[in-house]
C-alpha positions in Angstrom: -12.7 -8.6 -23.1 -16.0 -9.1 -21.6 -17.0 -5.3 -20.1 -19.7 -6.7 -18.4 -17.5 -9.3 -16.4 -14.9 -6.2 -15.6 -16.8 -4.0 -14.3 -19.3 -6.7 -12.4 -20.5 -6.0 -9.2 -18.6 -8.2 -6.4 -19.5 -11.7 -6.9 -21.5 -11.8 -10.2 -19.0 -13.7 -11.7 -17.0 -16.7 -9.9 -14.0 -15.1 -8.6 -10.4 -16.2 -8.1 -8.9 -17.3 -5.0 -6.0 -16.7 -3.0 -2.9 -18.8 -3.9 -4.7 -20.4 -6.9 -3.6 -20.4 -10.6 -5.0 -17.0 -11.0 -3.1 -15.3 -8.5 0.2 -16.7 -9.3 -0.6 -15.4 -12.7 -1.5 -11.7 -10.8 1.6 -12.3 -8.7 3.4 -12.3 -12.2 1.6 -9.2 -13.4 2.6 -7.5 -10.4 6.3 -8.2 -10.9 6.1 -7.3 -14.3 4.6 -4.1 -13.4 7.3 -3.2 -10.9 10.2 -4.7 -13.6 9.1 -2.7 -16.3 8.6 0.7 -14.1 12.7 -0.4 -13.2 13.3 -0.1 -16.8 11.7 2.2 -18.0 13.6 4.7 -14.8 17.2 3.4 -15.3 18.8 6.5 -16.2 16.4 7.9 -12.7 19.3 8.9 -10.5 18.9 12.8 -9.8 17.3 13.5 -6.8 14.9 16.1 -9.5 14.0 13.4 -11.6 12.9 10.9 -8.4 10.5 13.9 -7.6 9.2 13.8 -10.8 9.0 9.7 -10.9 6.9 10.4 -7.8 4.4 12.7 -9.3 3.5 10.9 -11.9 2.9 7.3 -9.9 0.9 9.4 -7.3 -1.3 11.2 -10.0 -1.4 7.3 -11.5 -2.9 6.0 -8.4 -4.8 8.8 -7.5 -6.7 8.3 -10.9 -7.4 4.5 -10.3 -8.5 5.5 -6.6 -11.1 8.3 -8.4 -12.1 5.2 -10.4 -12.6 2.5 -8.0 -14.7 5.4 -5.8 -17.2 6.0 -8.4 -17.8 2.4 -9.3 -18.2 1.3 -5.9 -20.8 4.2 -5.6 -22.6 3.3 -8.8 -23.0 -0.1 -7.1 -24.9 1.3 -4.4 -22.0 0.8 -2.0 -22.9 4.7 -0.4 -23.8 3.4 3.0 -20.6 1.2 3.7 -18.0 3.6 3.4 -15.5 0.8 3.8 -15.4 -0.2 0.4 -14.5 3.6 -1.2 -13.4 5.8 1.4 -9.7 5.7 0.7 -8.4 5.2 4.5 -6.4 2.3 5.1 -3.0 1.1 5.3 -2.1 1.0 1.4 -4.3 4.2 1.1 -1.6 6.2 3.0 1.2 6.8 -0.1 -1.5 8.4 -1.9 -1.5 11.2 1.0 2.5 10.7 1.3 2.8 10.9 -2.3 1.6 14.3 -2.5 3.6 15.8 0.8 6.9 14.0 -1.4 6.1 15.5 -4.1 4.9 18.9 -3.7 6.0 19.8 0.4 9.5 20.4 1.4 11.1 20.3 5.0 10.4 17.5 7.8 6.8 16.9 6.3 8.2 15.8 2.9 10.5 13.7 5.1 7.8 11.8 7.1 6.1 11.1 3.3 9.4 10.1 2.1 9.6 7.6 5.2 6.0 6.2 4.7 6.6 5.4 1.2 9.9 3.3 1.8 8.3 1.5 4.5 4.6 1.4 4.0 5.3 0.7 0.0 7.5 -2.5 0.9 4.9 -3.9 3.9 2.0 -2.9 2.4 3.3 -3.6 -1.3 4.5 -7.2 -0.9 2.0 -7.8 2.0 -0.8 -7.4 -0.4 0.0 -9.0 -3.5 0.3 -12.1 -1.7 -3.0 -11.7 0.7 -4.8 -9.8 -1.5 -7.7 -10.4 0.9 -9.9 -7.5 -0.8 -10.4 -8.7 -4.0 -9.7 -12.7 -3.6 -13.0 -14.6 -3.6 -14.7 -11.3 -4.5 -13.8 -10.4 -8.2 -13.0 -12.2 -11.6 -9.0 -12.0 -11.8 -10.0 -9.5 -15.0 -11.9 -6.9 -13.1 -11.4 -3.4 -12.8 -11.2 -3.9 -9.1 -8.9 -6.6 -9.4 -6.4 -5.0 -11.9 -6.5 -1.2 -9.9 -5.2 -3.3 -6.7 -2.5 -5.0 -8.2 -1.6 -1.8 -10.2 -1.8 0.3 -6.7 0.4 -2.0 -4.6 2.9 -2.6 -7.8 3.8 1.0 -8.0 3.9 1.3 -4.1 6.6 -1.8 -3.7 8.2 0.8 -7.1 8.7 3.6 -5.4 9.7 2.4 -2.1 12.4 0.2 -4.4 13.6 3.2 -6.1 13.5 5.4 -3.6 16.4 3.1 -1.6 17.8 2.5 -4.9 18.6 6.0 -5.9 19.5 6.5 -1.7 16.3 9.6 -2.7 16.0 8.8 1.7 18.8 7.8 4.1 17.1 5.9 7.2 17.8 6.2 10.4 16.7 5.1 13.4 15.4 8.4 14.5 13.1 8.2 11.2 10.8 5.8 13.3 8.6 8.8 14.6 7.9 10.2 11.3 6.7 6.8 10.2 5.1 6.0 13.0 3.4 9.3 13.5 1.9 8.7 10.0 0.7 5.4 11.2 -0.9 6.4 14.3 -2.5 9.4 13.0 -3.9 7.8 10.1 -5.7 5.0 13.0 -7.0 7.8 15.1 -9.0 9.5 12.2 -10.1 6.1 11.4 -10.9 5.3 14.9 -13.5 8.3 15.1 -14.8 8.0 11.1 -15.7 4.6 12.2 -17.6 5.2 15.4 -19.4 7.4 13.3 -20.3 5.3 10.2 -20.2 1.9 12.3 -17.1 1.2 9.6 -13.9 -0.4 9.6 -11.4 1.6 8.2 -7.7 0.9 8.9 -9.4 -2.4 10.3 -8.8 -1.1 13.8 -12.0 -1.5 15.3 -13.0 -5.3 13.9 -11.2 -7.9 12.5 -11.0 -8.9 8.9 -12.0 -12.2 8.9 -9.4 -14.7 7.5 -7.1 -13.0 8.0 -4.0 -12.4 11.0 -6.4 -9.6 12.4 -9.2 -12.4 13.3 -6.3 -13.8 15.6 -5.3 -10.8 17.5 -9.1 -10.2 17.6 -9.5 -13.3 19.6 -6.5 -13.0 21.9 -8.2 -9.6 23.5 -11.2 -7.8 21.9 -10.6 -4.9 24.4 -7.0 -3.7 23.6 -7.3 -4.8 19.8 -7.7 -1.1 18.3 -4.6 -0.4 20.6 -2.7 -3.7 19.3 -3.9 -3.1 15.6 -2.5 0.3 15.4 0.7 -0.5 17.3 1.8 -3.6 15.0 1.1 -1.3 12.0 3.0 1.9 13.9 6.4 -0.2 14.7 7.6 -3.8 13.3 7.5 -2.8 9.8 10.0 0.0 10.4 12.3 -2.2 12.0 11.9 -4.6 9.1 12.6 -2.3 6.5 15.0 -0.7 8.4 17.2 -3.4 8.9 16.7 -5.0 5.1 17.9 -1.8 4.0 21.1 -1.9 5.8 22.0 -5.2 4.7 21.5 -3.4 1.0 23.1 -0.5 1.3 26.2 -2.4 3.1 26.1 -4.9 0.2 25.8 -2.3 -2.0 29.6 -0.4 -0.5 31.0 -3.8 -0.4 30.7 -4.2 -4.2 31.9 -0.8 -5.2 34.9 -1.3 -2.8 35.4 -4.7 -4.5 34.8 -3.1 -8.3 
């Protein structure tokens, strides 16, 4: 492995693009990740040992986070907080990982919520936009690999999580989510006014992507759009895939 080329600054090296060769092969990694997790927590069906399962993945990704932050730093990256300040979207089951893991009561709930829903969206959503390292890192970069690794175990745990029924949703269970949503845009909101950043992506658009569109459509009520797409579809989404499991799911015992 060439150390130099993995821990390159962003675009040293040519980079891999999105839906190329390179990402199916990343696509591939990242089902491979989530398979082998699967295996390796077969026997995972106490609600204890889920607890557990969700220690050690957030202590995982909290590591890789601690890592990308200081490389990004070393690059000389300090002034555009965008690029290590952990406050986006997929950032959120790191937060939620902890409440699950260590808080009981109503606030362990609304992490338990985020991480079914946000680690399916945000999980599946990136792997196949990875729009933060496509076209800016070699498919073998530290940068790269921590992504992949991040949103594997987040599409994981929201997997086993409805696997091992760890959370029952309900339609009630959209405020918690929700609440975690629109929080996490508000702090965003004012961190960005502050550091002219765009954390969450809810004051600017990303360009390329579906956040350039609804940037065009109304630059005036896009942080209010933003934060509302991200606060309320994906519940519904999730919510309504798992019912179609967990139906599936009683039809087969009754059938068995």
């Amino acid at each position: 492995m060439n150390l130099d080329k993995f821990f390159s600054r962003s675009g040293e090296y040519a980079s891999y693009q999105m839906f190329s060769f390179e990402h199916a092969i990343l696509v591939l990694f990242s089902a491979v990740v989530v398979f082998f997790l699967f295996y390796k927590s077969k026997n995972c069906i106490e609600k204890d040992n889920v607890t557990a399962v969700i220690k050690r993945c957030t202590i995982i990704m909290w590591c890789m986070e601690i890592v990308k932050i200081v490389f990004n730093i070393s690059n000389g990256n300090v002034e555009n907080i965008n690029t290590y300040v952990p406050l986006y979207y997929c950032s959120i089951p790191l937060y939620c990982g902890l409440g699950s893991a260590y808080t009981k009561g109503k606030f362990k709930h609304l992490c338990d919520v985020f991480l079914i829903v946000g680690g399916i969206t945000g999980g599946i959503a990136y792997i196949i936009f990875p729009t933060t390292t496509a076209g800016g890192y070699p498919t073998i970069h530290m940068i790269t690999m921590q992504s992949f690794i991040h949103h594997s175990i987040m599409v994981y745990l929201s997997f086993l999580l409805i696997k091992t029924n760890y959370v029952e949703l309900n339609m009630r269970d959209i405020k918690y989510y929700s609440i975690v949503v629109i929080t996490a845009s508000i702090i965003a909101l004012v961190v960005n006014s502050v550091f002219s950043s765009n954390l969450m992506f809810v004051s600017d658009y990303f360009s390329g992507t579906a956040t350039e569109i609804l940037y065009r459509l109304c630059p005036e009520m896009y942080s209010v759009m933003i934060t509302l797409i991200q606060a309320f579809p994906p519940y519904f989404i999730v919510y309504g895939c798992v019912k179609i499991y967990n139906a599936h799911k009683k039809e087969l015992v009754k059938e068995s």
